[in-house]
C-alpha positions in Angstrom: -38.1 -49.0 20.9 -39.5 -47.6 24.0 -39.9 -48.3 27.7 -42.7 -51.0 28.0 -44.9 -49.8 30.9 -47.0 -47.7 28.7 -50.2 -49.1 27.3 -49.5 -51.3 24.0 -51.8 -49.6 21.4 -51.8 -53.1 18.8 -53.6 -51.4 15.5 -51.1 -50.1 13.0 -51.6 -46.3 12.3 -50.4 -44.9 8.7 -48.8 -42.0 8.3 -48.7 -40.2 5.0 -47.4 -37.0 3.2 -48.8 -34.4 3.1 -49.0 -29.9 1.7 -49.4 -27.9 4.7 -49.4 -24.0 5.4 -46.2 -23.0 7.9 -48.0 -21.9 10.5 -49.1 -25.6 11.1 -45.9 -27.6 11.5 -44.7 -24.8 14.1 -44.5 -26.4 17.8 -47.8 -24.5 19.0 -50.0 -26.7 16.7 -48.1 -30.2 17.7 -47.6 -31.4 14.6 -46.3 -34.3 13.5 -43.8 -33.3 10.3 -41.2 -34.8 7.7 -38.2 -32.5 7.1 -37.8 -28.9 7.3 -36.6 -27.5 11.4 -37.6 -29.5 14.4 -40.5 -28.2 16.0 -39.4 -28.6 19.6 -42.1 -29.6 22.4 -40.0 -28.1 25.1 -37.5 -25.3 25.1 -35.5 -27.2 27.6 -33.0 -30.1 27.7 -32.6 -29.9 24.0 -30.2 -32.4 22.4 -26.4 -31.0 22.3 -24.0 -30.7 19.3 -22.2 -33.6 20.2 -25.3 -35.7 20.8 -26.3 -34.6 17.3 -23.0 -35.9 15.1 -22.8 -38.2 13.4 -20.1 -40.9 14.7 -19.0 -42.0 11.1 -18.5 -38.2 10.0 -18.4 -36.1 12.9 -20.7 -33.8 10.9 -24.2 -32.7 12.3 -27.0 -35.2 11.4 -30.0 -33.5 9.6 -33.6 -33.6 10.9 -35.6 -36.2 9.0 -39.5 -36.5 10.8 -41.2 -36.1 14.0 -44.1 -37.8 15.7 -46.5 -36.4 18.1 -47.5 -39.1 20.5 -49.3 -38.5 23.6 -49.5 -41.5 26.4 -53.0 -41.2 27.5 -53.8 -41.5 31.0 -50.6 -40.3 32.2 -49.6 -36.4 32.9 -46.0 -36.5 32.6 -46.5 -37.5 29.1 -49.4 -35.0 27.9 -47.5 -33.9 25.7 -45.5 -36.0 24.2 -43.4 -35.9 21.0 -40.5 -38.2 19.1 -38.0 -36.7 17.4 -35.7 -39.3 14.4 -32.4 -37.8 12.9 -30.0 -39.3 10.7 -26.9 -38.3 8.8 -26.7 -37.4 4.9 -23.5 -38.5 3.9 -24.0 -41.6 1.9 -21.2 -43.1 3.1 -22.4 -43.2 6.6 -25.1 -45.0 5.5 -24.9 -48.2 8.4 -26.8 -50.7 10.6 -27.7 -48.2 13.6 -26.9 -44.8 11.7 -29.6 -42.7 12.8 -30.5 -40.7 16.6 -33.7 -40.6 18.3 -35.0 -38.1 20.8 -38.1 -38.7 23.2 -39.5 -34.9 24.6 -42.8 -34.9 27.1 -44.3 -32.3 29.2 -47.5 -32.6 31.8 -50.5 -30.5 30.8 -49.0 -27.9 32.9 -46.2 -26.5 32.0 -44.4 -23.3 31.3 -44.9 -23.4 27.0 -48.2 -24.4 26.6 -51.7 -23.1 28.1 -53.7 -25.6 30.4 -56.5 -25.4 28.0 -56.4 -24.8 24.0 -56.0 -20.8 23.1 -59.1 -19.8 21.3 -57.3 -18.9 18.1 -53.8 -18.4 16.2 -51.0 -18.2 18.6 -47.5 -18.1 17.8 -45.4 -17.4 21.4 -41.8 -16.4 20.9 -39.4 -19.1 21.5 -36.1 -17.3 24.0 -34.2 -20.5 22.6 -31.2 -19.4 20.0 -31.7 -22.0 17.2 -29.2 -22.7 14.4 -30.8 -21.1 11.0 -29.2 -24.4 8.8 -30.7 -27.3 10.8 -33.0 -25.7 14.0 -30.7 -27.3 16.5 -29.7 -25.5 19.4 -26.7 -22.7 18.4 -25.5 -20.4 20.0 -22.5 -19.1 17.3 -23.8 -15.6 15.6 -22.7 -14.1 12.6 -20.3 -11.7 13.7 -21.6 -9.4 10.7 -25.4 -8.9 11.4 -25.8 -10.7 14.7 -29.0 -12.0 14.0 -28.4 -15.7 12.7 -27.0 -18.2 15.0 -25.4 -21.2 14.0 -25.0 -24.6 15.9 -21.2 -24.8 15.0 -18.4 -23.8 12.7 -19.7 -26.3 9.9 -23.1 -24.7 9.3 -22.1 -21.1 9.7 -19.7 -22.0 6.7 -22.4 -24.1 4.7 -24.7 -20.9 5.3 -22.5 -18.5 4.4 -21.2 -20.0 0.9 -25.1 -20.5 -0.1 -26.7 -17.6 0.5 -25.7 -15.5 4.0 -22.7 -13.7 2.2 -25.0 -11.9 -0.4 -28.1 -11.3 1.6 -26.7 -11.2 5.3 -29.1 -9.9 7.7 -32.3 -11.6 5.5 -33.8 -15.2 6.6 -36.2 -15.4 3.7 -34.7 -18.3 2.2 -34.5 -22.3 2.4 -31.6 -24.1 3.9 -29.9 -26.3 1.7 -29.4 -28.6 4.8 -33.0 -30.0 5.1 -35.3 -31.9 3.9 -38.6 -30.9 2.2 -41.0 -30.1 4.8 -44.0 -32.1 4.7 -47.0 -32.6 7.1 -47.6 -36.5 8.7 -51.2 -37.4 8.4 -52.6 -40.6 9.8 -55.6 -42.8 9.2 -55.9 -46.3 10.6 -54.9 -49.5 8.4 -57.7 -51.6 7.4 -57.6 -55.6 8.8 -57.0 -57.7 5.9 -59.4 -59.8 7.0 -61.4 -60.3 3.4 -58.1 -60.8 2.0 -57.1 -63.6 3.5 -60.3 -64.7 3.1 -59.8 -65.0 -0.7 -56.5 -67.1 0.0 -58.2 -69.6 1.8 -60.8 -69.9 -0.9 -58.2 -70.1 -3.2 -55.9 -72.6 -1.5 -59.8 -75.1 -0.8 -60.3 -74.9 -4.6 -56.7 -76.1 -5.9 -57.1 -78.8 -3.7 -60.8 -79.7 -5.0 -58.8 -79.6 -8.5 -56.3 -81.6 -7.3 -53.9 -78.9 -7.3 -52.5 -77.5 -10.6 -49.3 -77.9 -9.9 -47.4 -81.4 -9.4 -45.8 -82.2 -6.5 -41.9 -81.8 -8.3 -42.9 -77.9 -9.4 -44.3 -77.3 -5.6 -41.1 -78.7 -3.9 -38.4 -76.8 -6.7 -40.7 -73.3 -5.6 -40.3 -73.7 -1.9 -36.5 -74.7 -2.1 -36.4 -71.4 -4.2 -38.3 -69.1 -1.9 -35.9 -68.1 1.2 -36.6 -67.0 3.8 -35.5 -63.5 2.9 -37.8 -63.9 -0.1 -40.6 -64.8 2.0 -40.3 -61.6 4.5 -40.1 -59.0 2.1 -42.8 -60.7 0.1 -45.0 -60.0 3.1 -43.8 -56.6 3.5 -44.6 -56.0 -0.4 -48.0 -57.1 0.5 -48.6 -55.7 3.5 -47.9 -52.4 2.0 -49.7 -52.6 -1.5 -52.8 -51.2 -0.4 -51.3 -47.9 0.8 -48.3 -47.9 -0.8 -47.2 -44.0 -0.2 -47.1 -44.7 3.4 -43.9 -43.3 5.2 -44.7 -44.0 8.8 -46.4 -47.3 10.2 -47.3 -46.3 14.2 -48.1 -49.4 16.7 -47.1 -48.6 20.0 -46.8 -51.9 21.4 -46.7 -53.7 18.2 -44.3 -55.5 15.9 -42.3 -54.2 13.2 -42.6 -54.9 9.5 -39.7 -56.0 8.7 -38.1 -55.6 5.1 -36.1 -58.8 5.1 -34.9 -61.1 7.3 -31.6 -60.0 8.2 -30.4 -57.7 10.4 -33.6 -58.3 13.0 -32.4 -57.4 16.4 -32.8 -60.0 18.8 -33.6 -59.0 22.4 -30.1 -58.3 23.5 -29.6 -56.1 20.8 -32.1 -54.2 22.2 -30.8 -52.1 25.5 -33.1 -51.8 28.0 -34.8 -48.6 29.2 -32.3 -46.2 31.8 -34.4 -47.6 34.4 -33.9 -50.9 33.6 -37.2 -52.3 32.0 -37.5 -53.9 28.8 -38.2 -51.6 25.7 -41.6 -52.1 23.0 -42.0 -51.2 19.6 -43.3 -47.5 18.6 -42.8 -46.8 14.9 -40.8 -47.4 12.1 -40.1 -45.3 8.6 -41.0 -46.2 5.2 -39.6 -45.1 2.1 -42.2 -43.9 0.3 -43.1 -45.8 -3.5 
């Protein structure tokens, strides 16, 4: 949830899976992305180790997506991108388990040109990354000197999978991540006609008289909770695109899976400068 002064955008947005080439998912291009290393907007003010454990664990939470999400109409947030991390440990696996990161920058700024470079650029990031999870790490291997390491935990998980034989080489794949995917978007269609075909239905059951009896209709709503109800709507909501993994409405409402666990209002904290927070996105495990 985020501060409430920016423009609500109401339509949903999907976002789905999707091949892409490196060079693409690399902050110069903004991407949006599932798994792999955070592409960081900004070189600057990146999150901490401690801001990245987990508080079940105490082990470094793993990257799982980020969103690029500009605020139109306002410079400070240009650029604008969302970053969602969460731990892997199953049993850490709890009501507010994840971390969530907000980075912006103005048009100009010391990373990116004013205006679009004309082709392929790559610049050099000065920031020292870990080579397990792309946080910020300062720890080198005191053999090559070349990878650096967030902390003691992922130099070790490095070096038992692959750094020990082939030291000095950054060729392959940490064990850490996830798959690295690219987010694509395209609006969600109004349901509109849809509902249009309930009502049609609902007018000709009453023109039959219904078919069923009043006995079967009352035993079938004392059956239906209200759980039952809410992820109904959530099963139907998401049937048309059902490999959808992000649902973006910046201003909007959540889908909600089932009807516990909803936040109410003062679940919510407020923004650090004291104004109410709005809905962004949410995740959705992919069918």
């Amino acid at each position: 949830f985020l501060h409430q002064s920016w423009r609500p955008e109401r339509s949903v947005v999907l976002g789905f899976l999707e091949e892409a080439e490196p060079w693409r998912l690399r902050s110069p291009q903004f991407p949006s992305k599932v798994g792999g290393k955070p592409a960081w907007l900004s070189q600057r003010g990146l999150p901490s180790l401690p801001e990245l454990e987990c508080e079940t664990c105490r082990l470094p939470m793993v990257f799982l997506l980020q969103v690029y999400a500009p605020v139109s109409g306002q410079d400070r947030t240009f650029h604008r991108t969302l970053f969602l991390f969460c731990c892997k440990t199953p049993e850490c696996y709890t009501h507010n388990d994840s971390r969530f990161f907000r980075s912006q920058l103005p048009r100009k700024n010391e990373f990116y040109p004013y205006d679009p470079p004309p082709g392929f650029m790559l610049p050099a990031s000065g920031v020292k990354l870990c080579w397990v999870c792309g946080c910020p790490g300062n720890k080198a291997c005191s053999r090559c000197h070349t990878v650096t390491y967030c902390g003691k935990h992922h130099q070790t998980l490095h070096w038992k999978h692959t750094h020990k034989k082939e030291c000095c080489s950054q060729d392959t794949t940490s064990p850490f991540l996830f798959p690295e995917s690219e987010l694509v978007t395209e609006p969600e269609e109004e349901e509109e006609e849809e509902e249009g075909k309930e009502e049609d239905t609902k007018e000709a059951e009453r023109e039959d008289g219904g078919a069923l009896s009043e006995t079967d209709l009352e035993e079938m709503a004392m059956c239906e909770t209200e759980d039952t109800k809410v992820f109904q709507k959530f099963k139907k909501k998401i049937a048309p695109e059902p490999h959808q993994v992000v649902r973006y409405s910046r201003g909007g409402s959540p889908l909600w899976v089932s009807s516990q666990h909803i936040p109410s209002d003062q679940d919510i904290p407020p923004c650090t400068c004291g104004a109410k927070r709005v809905f962004e996105f949410q995740v959705v495990t992919a069918h």
